[in-house]
ZAKOL-61338 format. One record per atom (N, C-alpha, C): y, z, x. Coordinates in pm, whole numbers, padded with zeros to 5 digits, always signed. Each point is the difference from the previous one (the first is absolute). Layout:
<rs>
YZX
...
</rs>
This chain:
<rs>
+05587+10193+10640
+00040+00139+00015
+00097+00035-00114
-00005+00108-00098
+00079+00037-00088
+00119+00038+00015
+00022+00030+00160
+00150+00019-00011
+00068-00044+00043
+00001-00151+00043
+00062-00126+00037
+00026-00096-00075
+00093-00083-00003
+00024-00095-00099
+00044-00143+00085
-00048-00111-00060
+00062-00125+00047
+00147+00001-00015
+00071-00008+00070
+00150-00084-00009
+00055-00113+00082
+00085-00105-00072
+00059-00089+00137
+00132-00020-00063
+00071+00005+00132
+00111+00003+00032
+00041-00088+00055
+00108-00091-00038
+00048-00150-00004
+00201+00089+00099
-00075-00059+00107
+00118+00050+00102
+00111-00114-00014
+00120+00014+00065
+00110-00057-00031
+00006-00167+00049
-00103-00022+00086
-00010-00148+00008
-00126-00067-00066
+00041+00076-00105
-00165-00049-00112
-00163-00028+00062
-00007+00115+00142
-00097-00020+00029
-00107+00157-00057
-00132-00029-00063
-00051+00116-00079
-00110+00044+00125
+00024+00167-00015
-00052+00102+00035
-00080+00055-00095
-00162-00003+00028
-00058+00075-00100
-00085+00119+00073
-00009+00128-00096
-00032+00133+00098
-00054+00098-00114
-00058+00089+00066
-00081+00107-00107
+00063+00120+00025
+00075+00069-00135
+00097+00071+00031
-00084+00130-00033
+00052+00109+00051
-00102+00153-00050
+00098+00032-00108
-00069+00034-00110
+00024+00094-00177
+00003+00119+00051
-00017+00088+00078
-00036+00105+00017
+00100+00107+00119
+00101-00094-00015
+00066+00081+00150
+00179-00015-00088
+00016+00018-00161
+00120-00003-00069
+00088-00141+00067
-00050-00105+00064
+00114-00065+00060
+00050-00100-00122
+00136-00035+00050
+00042-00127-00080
+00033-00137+00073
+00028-00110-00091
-00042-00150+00114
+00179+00017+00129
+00068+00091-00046
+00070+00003+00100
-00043+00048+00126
-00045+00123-00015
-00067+00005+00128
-00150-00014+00044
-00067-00112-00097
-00115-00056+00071
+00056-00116+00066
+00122-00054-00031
+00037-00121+00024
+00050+00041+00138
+00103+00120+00031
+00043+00051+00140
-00133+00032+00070
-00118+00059-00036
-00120-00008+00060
-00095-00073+00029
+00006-00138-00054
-00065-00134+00061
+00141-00089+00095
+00061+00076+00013
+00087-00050+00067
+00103-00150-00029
+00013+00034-00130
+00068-00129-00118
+00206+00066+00033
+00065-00096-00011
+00154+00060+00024
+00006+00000-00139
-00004+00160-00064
+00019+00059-00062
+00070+00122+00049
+00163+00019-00020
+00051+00072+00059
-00037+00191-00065
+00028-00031-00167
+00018+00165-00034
+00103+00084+00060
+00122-00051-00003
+00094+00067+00048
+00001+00146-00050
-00022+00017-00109
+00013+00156-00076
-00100+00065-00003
-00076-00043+00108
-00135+00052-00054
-00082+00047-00117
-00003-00120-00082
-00087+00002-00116
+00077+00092-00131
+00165+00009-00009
+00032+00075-00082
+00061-00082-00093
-00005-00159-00028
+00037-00054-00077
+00176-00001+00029
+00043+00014+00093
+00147+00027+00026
+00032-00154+00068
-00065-00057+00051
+00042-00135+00070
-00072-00149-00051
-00002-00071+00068
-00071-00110-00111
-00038-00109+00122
-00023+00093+00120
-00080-00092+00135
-00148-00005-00005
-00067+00045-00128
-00106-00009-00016
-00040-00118-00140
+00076-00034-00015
+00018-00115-00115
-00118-00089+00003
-00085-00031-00090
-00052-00084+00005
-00098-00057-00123
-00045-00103-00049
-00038-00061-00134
-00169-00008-00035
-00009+00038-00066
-00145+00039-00075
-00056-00127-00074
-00094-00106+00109
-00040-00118-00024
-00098+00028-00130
-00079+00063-00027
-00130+00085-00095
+00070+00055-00111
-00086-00004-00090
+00040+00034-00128
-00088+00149-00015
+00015+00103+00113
-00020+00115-00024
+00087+00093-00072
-00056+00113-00038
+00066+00070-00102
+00067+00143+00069
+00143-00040+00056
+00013+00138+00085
+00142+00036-00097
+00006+00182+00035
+00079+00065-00037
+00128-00037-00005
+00076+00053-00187
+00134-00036+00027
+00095-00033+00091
+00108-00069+00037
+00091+00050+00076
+00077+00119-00034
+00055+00092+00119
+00092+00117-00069
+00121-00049+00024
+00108+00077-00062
+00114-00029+00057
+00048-00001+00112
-00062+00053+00062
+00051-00048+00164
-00046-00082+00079
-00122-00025-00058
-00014-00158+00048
+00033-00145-00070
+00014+00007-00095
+00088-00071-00117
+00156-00019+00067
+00031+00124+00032
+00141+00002+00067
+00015-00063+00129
-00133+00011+00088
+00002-00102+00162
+00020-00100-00031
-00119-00044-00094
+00019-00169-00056
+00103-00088-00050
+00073+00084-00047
+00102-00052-00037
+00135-00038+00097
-00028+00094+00138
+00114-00033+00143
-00081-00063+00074
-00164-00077-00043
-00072-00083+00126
+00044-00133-00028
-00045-00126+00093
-00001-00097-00006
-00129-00073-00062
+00023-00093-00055
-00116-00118-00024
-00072+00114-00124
+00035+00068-00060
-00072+00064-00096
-00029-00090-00127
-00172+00007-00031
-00083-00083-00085
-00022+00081-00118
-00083-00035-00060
-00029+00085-00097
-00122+00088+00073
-00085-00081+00054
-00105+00102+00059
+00048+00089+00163
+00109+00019+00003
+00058+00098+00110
-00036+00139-00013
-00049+00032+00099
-00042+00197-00023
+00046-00003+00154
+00019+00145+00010
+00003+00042+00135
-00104+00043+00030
-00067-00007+00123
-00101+00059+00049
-00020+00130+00046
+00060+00078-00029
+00023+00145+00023
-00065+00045-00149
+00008-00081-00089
-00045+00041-00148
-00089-00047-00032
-00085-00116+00094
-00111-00010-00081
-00147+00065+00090
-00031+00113-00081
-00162+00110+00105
-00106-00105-00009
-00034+00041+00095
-00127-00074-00025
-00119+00058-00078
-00061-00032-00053
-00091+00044-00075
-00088-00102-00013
-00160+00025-00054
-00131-00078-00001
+00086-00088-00169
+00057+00049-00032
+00029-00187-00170
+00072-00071+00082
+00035+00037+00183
+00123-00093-00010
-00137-00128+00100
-00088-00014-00025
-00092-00075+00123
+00020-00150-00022
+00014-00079+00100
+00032-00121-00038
+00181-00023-00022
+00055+00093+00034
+00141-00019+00008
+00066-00092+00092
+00116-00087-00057
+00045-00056+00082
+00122-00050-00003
+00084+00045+00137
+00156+00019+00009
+00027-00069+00081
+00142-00043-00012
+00102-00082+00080
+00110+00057+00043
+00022+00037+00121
+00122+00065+00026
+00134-00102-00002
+00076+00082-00069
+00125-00060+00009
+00119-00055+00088
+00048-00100+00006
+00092+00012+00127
+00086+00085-00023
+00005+00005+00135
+00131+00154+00024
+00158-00003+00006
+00067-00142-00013
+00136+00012-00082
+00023-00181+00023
+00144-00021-00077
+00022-00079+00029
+00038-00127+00072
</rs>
């Protein structure tokens, strides 16, 4: 189906979730992740203001800059990698198929 994409999602006890996400409904892996029912909090609801959506981009996909305000979460989260994005910032879209994320632990 063209407007679904493979993703898996490597939950916090390194056990992987794999699921076919819809391209077609603007979502991002923050809240597909609150909608397969993954503890993905999104405290800010998706405004890049908090960093409970933290999590690391196993795939060498090609997603959009960080902005400064998510540049700026990252920098007050924990365990931040080089491949850290928040999930509020990354949409889903059909280049992202075959994606695959690790959520971050949630503090120290």
């Amino acid at each position: 189906m063209e407007d679904m994409i493979n993703v898996t999602i490597i939950d916090r006890d390194g056990k992987t979730h794999k699921h076919e996400a819809p391209t077609n409904m603007n979502m991002n892996m923050m809240e597909f992740c609150r909608a397969v029912e993954l503890p993905v909090e999104g405290i800010c609801g998706g405004m890049a203001l908090c960093a409970s959506c933290h999590m690391y981009v196993e795939t060498e996909h090609v997603l959009p800059e960080q902005s400064e305000d998510e540049e700026d979460m990252l920098d007050q989260a924990f365990f931040v990698e080089g491949n850290s994005r928040l999930g509020c910032q990354i949409k889903l879209n059909n280049d992202l198929e075959g994606l695959i994320v690790r959520l971050a632990p949630v503090s120290e």
